[in-house]
ROSE-253596 format. One record per residue (C-alpha): residue number from 1; x, y, z. Coordinates in nm, 3 decimals, padded with zeros to 5 digits. Layout:
BEGIN
k X Y Z
NUM X Y Z $
...
//
This chain:
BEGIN
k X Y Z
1 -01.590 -00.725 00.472 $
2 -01.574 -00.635 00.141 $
3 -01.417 -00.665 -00.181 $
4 -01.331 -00.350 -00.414 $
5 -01.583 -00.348 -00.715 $
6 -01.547 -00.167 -01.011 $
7 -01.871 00.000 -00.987 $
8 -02.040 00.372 -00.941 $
9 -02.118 00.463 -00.650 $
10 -02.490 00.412 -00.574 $
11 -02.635 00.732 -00.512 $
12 -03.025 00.621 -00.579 $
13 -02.918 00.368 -00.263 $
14 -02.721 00.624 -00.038 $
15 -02.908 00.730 00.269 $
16 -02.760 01.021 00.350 $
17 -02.688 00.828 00.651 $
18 -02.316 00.977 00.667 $
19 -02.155 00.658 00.875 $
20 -01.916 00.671 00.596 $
21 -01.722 00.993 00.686 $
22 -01.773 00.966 01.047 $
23 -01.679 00.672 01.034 $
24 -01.352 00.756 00.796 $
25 -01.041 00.714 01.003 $
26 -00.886 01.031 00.854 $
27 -01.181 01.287 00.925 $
28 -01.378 01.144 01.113 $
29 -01.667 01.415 01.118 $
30 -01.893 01.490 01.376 $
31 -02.270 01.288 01.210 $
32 -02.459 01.609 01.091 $
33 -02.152 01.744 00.892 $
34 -02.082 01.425 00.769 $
35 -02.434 01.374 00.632 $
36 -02.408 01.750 00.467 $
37 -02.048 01.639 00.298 $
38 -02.182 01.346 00.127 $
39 -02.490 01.505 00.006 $
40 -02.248 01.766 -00.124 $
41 -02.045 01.517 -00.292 $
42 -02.313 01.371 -00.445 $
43 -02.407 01.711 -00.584 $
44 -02.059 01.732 -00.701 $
45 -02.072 01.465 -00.895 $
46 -02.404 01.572 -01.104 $
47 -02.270 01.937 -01.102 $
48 -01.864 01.981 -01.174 $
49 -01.950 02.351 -01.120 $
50 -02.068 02.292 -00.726 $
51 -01.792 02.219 -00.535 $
52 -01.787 02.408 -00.189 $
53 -01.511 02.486 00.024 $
54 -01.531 02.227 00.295 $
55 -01.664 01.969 00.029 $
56 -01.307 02.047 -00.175 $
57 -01.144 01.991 00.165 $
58 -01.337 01.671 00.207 $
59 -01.229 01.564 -00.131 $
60 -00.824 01.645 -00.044 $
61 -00.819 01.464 00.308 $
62 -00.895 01.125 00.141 $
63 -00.633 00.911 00.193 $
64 -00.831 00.617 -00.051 $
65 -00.773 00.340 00.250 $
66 -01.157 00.271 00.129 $
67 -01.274 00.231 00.498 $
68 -01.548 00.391 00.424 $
69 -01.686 00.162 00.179 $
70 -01.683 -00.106 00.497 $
71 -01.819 00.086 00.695 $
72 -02.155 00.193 00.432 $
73 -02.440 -00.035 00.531 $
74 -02.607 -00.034 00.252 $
75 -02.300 -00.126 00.021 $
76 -02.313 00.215 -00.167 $
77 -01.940 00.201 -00.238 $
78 -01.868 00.557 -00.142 $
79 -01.476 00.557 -00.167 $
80 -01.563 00.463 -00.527 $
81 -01.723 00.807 -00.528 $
82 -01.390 00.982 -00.413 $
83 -01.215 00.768 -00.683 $
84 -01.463 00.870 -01.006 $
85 -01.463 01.227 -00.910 $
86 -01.063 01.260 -00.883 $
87 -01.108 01.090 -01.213 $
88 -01.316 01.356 -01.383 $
89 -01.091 01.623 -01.228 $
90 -00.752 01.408 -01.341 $
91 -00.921 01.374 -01.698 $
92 -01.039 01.767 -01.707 $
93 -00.733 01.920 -01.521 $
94 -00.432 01.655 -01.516 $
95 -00.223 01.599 -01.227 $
96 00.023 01.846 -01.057 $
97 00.373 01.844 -01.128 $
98 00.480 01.690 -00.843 $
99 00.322 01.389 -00.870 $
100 00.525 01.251 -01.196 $
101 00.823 01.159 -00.912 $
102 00.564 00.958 -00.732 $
103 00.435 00.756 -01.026 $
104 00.574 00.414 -01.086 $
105 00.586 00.428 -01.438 $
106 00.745 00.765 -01.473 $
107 01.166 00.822 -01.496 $
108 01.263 00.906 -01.289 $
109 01.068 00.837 -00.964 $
110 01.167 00.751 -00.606 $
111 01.127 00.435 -00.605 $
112 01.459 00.442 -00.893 $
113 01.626 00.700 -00.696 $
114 01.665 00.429 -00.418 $
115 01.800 00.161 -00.644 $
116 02.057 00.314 -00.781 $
117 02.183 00.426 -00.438 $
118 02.205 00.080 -00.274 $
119 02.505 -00.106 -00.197 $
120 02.650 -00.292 -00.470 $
121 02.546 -00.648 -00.357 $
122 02.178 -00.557 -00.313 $
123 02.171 -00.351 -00.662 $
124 02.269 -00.657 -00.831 $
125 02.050 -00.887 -00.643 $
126 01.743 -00.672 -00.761 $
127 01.912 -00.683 -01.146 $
128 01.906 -01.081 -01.106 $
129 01.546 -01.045 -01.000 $
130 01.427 -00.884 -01.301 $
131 01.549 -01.179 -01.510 $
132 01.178 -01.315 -01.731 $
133 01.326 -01.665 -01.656 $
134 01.038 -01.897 -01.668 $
135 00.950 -02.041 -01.300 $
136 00.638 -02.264 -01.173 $
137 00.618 -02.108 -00.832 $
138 00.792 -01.747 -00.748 $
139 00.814 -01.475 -00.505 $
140 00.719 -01.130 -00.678 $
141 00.827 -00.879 -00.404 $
142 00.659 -00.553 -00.554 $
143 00.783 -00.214 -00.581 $
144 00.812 -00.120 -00.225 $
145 01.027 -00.431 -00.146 $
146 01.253 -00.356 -00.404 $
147 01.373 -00.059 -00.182 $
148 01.441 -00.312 00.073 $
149 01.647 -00.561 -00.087 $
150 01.791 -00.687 00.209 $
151 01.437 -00.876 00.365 $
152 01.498 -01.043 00.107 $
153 01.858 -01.190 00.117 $
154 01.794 -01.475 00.363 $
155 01.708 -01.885 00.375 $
156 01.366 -01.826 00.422 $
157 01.350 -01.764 00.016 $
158 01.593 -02.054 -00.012 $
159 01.432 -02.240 -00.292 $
160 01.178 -02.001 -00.406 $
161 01.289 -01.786 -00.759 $
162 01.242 -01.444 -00.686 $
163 01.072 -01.282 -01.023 $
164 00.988 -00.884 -01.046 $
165 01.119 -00.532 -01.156 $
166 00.977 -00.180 -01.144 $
167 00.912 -00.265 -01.499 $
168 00.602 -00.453 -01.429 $
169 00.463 -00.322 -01.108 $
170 00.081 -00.355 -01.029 $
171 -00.020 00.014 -01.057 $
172 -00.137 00.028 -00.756 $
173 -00.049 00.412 -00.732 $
174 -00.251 00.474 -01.009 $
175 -00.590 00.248 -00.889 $
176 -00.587 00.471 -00.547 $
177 -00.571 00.771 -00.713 $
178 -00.850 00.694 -00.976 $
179 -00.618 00.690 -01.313 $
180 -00.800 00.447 -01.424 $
181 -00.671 00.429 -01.842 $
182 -00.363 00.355 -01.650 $
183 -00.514 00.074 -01.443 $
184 -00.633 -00.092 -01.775 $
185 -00.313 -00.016 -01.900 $
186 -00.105 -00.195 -01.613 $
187 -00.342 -00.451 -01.608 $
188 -00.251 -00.545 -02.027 $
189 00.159 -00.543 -01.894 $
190 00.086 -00.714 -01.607 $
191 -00.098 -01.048 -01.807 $
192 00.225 -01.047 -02.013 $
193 00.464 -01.063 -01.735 $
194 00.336 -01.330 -01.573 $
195 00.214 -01.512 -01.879 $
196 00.571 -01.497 -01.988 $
197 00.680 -01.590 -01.663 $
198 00.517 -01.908 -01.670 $
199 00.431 -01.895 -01.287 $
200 00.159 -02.107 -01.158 $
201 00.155 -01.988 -00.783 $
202 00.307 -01.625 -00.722 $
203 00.403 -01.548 -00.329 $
204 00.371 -01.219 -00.243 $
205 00.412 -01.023 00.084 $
206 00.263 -00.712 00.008 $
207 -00.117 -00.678 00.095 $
208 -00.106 -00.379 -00.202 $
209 00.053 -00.641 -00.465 $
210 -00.189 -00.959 -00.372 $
211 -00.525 -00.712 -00.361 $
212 -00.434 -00.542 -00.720 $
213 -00.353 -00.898 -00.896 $
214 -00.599 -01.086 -00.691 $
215 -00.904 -00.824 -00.686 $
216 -00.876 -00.549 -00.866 $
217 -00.649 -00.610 -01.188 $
218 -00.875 -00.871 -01.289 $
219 -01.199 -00.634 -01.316 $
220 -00.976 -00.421 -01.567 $
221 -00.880 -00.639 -01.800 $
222 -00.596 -00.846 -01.699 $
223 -00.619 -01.242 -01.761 $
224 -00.432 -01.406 -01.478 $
225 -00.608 -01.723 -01.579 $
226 -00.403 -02.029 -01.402 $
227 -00.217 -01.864 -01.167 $
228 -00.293 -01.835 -00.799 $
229 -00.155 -01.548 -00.552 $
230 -00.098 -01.624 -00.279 $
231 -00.016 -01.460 00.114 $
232 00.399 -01.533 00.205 $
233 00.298 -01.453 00.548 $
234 00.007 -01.738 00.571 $
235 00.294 -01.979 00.397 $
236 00.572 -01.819 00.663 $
237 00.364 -01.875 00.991 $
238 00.250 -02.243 00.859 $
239 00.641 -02.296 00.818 $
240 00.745 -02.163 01.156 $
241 00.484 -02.413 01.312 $
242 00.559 -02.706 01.093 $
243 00.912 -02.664 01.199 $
244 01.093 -02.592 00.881 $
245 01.301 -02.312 01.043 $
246 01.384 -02.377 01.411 $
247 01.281 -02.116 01.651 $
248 01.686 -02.033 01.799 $
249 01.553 -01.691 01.976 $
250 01.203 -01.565 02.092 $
251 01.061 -01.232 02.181 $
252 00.871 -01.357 02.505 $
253 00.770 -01.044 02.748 $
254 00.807 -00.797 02.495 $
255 00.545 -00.555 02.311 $
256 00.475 -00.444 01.998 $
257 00.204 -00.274 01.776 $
258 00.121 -00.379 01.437 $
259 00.081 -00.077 01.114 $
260 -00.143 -00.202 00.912 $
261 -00.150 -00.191 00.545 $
262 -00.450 -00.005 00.381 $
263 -00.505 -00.277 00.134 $
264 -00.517 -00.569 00.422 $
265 -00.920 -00.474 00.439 $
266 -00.979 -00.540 00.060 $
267 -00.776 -00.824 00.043 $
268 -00.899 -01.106 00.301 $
269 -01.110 -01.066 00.570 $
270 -00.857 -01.212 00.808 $
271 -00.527 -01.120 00.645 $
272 -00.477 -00.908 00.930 $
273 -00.430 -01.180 01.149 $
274 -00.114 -01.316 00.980 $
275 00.130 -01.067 01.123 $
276 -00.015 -01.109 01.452 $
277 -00.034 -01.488 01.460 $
278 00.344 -01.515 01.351 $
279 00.468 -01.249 01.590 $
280 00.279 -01.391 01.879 $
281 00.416 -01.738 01.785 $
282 00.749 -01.566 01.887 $
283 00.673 -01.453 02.152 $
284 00.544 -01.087 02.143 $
285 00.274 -00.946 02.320 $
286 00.037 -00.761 02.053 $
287 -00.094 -00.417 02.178 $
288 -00.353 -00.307 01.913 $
289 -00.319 00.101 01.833 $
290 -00.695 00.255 01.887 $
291 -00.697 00.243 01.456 $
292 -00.605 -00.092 01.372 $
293 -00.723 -00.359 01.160 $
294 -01.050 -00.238 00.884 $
295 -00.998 00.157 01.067 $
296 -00.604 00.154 01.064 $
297 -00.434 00.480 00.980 $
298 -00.243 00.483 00.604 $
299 00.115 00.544 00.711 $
300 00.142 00.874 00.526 $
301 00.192 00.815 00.149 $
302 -00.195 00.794 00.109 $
303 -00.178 01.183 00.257 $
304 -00.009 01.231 -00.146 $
305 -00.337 01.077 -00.309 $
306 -00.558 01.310 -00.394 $
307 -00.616 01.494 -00.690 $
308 -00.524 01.818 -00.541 $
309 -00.249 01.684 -00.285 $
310 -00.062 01.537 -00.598 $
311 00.189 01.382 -00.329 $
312 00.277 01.781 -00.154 $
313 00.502 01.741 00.102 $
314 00.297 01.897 00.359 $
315 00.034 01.618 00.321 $
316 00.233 01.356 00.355 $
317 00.413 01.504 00.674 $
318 00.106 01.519 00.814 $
319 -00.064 01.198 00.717 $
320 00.298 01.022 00.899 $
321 00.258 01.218 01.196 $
322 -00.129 01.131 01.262 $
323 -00.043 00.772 01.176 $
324 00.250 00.815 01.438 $
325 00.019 00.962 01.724 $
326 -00.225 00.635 01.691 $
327 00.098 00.369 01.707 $
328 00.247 00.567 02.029 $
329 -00.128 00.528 02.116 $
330 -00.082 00.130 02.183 $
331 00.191 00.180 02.415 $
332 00.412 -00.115 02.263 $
333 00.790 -00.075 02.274 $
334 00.806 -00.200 01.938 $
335 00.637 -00.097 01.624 $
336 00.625 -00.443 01.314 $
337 00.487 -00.325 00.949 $
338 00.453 -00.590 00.662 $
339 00.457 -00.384 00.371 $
340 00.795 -00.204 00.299 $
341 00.609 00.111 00.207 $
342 00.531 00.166 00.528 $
343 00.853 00.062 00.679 $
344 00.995 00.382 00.417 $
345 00.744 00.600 00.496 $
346 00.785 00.597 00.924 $
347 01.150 00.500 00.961 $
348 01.218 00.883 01.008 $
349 00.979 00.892 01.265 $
350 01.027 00.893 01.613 $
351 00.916 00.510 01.622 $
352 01.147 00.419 01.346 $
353 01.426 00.297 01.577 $
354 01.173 00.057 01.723 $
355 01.012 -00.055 01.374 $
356 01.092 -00.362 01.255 $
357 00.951 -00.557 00.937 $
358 00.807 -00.890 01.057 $
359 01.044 -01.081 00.768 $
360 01.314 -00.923 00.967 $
361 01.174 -01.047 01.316 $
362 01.135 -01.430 01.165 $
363 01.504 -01.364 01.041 $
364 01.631 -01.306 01.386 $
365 01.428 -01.605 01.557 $
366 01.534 -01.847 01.287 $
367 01.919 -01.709 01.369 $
368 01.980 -01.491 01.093 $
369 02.175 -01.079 01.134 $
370 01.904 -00.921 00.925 $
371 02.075 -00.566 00.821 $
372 01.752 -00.298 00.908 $
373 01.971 -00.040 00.781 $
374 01.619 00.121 00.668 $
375 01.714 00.451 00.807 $
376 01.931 00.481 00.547 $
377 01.687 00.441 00.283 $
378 01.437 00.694 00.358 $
379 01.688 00.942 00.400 $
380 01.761 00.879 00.036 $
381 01.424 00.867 -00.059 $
382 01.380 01.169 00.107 $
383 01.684 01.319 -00.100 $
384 01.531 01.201 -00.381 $
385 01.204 01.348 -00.309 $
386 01.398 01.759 -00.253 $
387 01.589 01.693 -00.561 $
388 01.370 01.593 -00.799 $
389 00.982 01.671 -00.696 $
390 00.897 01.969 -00.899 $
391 00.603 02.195 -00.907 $
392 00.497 02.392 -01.187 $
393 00.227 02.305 -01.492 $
394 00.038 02.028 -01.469 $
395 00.085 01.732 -01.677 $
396 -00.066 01.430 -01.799 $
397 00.140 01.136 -01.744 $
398 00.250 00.903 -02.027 $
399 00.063 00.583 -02.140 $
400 00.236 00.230 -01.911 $
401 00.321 00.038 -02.299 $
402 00.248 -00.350 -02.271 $
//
């Protein structure tokens, strides 16, 4: 296990061993091409003029789920590699049109499409939610969550302010595609918000949201001094056994498969387990998909990442339907995410009607009617997404103000 480090990647170090993209749970490349690719990269990075073809595919399947960096014995970093060079090519070449509806900082993007469209009650729940009300402990529930209002409408919040906007999201977009000015820059809004905010302990649910303000935001500037993030699910599943919300319906006998979220491996070595523990506390049976865990699939949006992807449809059709494939893989009859980005991004799958967020689960063991009306959502997402994603020039996107 690793953290991420803002560092180059250590060529001098690098074996040439290749474990790294044989390894990668996208390509997976038979050893002797592997070892070629990352020599080539390498090369690439000396020589902007000496990209081949099957090094420039290399360089587009990334999905920047950093497995790779895990899986480098001698801790040479090499998705930091991927992450520099889309850099250089961002910074010579800007980014294709159709990546300005992906950004979070950009208007308008997807993630605003879907908020305007919600009902009325959840549209002005996530208006109260923006409020920079002052607040010792909060939930922030990140951009993704914001699309899914609704986990968040039950008791198990009771007594917990819940604090955040699409005005001051993480920038996690930006980190995994290598913008880094606009890292920096998200980190400066970020120290604000929560210096502003007052909050001493900040629950989040998100594995994206507690990396970037626990890990990552830190090593570009931001100050988060006196303030602790911390895991909802590791609070949730300590709740659930302490009692706090009585267990009124299990799950006992039945099967499900667990998504996992790219960021769980750079957060905590065990994060991982926190979904699992609290579903088989329910009852479930847990059927791991053959990618799972530090080698699990991105759910599709990562297929957008790249430089030269710049979010094209086709990639991310096809970074769903491999992530797909592996879940049917496990043979569960249900499918349980924990980061509403994923829950978006394969609800118009064919395992969508069996996908549940594991909020929602606790929701219906504690005796609550959670909605799950997430089909609903990504078809407007995916309205949003025909309507608005343009192609054309490229562009440079605009500075995130503090």
């Amino acid at each position: 296990f690793r953290h991420y480090e803002r560092k180059p990647f250590d060529a001098e170090a690098c074996t040439r061993c290749g474990l790294c993209l044989s390894e990668c749970p996208v390509m997976a490349l038979p050893r002797e091409q592997a070892r070629r690719e990352i020599e080539s990269l390498i090369e690439y990075e000396r020589n902007p003029e000496s990209l081949s073809k099957s090094t420039k595919k290399v360089l587009s399947a990334c999905t920047a789920c950093f497995s790779c960096n895990l899986a480098c014995p001698g801790d040479c970093r090499p998705a930091n590699l991927f992450l520099d060079l889309w850099n250089r090519d961002y910074r010579r070449h800007g980014l294709p049109e159709r990546a300005r509806f992906f950004l979070p900082y950009s208007r308008p993007n997807y993630r605003a499409y879907v908020l305007e469209r919600l009902p009325k009650r959840e549209r002005e729940a996530v208006k109260s939610w923006g409020t920079i009300k002052p607040a010792d402990v909060i939930f922030y529930p990140g951009c993704n969550m914001l699309m899914t209002p609704s986990l968040m409408l039950s008791r198990l919040f009771d007594g917990m302010p819940i604090r955040g906007s699409l005005d001051y999201c993480c920038g996690e977009a930006y980190f995994r595609m290598g913008l880094y000015g606009h890292v920096e820059q998200a980190a400066k809004r970020c120290t604000r918000y929560f210096k502003t905010l007052g909050a001493k302990t900040v629950y989040l649910a998100c594995a994206g949201d507690l990396n970037m303000f626990a890990h990552v935001l830190p090593q570009f500037g931001a100050d988060f001094t006196g303030v602790r993030f911390a895991p909802f699910l590791a609070y949730l599943y300590e709740k659930l056994q302490d009692g706090a919300w009585p267990v009124v319906k299990r799950f006992d006998g039945q099967t499900i498969t667990i998504q996992d979220s790219c960021h769980t491996k750079l957060y905590a070595e065990d994060y991982h387990t926190w979904p699992r523990k609290i579903l088989s506390f329910l009852g479930f049976e847990i059927r791991e998909a053959p990618k799972h865990g530090d080698t699990a699939l991105c759910c599709g949006i990562g297929g957008g990442i790249s430089h030269s992807s710049g979010y094209a449809k086709k990639s991310l059709i096809f970074g769903q339907r491999a992530c797909v494939s592996n879940l049917r893989e496990a043979g569960a009859e249900q499918v349980g995410v924990y980061c509403s980005g994923c829950l978006e991004m394969l609800a118009l799958s064919e395992v969508g009607g069996g996908m549940r967020h594991v909020l929602e689960i606790v929701q219906e063991a504690i005796g609550e009617n959670p909605q799950g009306k997430h089909l609903r959502t990504a078809l407007t997402l995916c309205m949003g997404v025909l309507r608005n994603q343009k192609g054309g020039k490229r562009f440079t996107p605009p500075a995130i103000q503090e």
